[in-house]
C-alpha positions, 0 to 999 in steps of 0.5 A: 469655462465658468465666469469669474465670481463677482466681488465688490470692487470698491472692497477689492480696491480697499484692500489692495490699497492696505496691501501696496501701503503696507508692503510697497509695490514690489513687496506686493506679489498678484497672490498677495492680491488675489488671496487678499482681495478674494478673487482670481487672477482673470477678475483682477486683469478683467477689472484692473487690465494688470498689477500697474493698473491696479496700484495706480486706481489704489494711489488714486484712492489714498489720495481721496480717502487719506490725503485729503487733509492736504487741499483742505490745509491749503484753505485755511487764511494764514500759511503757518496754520496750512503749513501745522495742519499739514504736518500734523495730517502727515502725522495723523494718517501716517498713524492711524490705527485702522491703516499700516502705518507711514505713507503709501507713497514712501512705501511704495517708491523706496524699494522699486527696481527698474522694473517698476520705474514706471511707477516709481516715477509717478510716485515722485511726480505725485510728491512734486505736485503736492510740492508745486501745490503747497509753493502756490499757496505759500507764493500767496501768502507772501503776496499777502504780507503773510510771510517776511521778505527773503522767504522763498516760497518754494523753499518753505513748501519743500521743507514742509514736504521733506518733514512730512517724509521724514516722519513717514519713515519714522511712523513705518518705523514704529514711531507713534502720533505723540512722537511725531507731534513732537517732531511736528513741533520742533519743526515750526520752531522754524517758521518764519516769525509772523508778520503783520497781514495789511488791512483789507 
C-alpha cells in the first residue's frame, strides 16, 4: 500500500477554513475537504486525527489570520475608538473580497445538530471569551473615567457584540461594507456621551 501524497498543510488548513467559513460545520462534507484540500481521506485523519480536528486547528487559524482586529481594538486609549474599531473590523472581515462573506463562527454554529454539539459549544464559548475580553476593557475604561456612571460594563461589551452578530448575518446575506458601515454608525449613536478622563 503507497504512502498518501505529501501537501502543504498550511494551504491544505487555508482552504478548509474558506470551506467551514463559507458552508458551516455541518455544511461541510470530508469530500468537500478532500477535493477541495487536494488530499485523500487517510492524509486528512493522518494530519487532522478527524473533520472535529481539523474545523478546530481552522477556528484557530481565523482567529490569527481575521480576528486580529479584535485585541489590537482593545489597545487603543479610550473605550469608544475599541468599541468603532471593532465594529468596523467585524464589518471589514465580514466582507472582504478575498473571503466568503459574514463570520466563520456564525456560519459554522447556526446550523449544528446534536451531532455537533461539541463544536457547537465551543464556538459559543469562543464568542463569550471575546465577550469576557471587550467587558475587562470596558470595566477599565470606567475605572478611568472614560465611561459615565451607570454604564455596566458587561452590558456594553454585549451590546457591541450582538451588532457585530448581527452584521454578520447581514454580510452572509449579501450585505455589503458600505451597508454595514451605516449600521456600524447608527449603532454608536448610542455610546454613552464622552466624558471627562482626569489628568494623569
Amino acid at each position: 500500500m503507497g504512502r498518501p501524497r505529501e501537501f502543504d498543510v498550511d494551504e491544505a488548513l487555508e482552504t478548509a477554513m474558506e470551506l467551514f467559513w463559507r458552508k458551516g460545520y455541518e455544511g461541510t462534507s470530508l469530500t468537500d475537504l478532500t477535493d477541495g484540500m487536494g488530499i485523500t481521506k487517510p492524509s486528512l485523519y493522518g494530519v487532522f486525527g478527524n473533520k472535529e480536528g481539523l474545523f478546530l486547528k481552522a477556528l484557530e487559524r481565523y482567529q490569527r489570520t481575521k480576528m486580529y482586529f479584535f485585541h489590537e481594538a482593545l489597545k487603543e486609549p479610550r473605550a469608544r475608538i475599541v468599541a468603532e474599531k471593532i465594529l468596523r473590523g467585524f464589518a471589514d472581515s465580514q466582507t472582504a473580497e478575498t473571503g466568503p462573506s459574514g463570520c466563520m463562527g456564525i456560519n459554522g454554529a447556526l446550523a449544528c445538530s446534536e451531532a455537533a454539539a461539541e463544536i457547537q459549544k465551543c464556538l459559543v464559548e469562543n464568542r463569550h471569551r471575546g465577550e469576557r475580553d471587550l467587558a475587562e476593557r470596558f470595566a477599565r475604561a470606567a475605572e478611568e473615567g472614560d465611561l459615565p456612571e451607570g454604564h455596566e460594563p458587561d452590558d456594553l461589551a454585549r451590546y457591541i457584540m450582538t451588532v457585530s452578530q448581527g452584521t454578520a448575518i447581514q454580510a452572509a446575506s449579501g450585505a455589503n461594507r458600505a451597508e454595514l458601515y451605516r449600521v456600524v454608525d447608527m449603532a454608536l449613536q448610542f455610546w454613552p456621551a464622552e466624558s471627562v478622563v482626569p489628568a494623569q
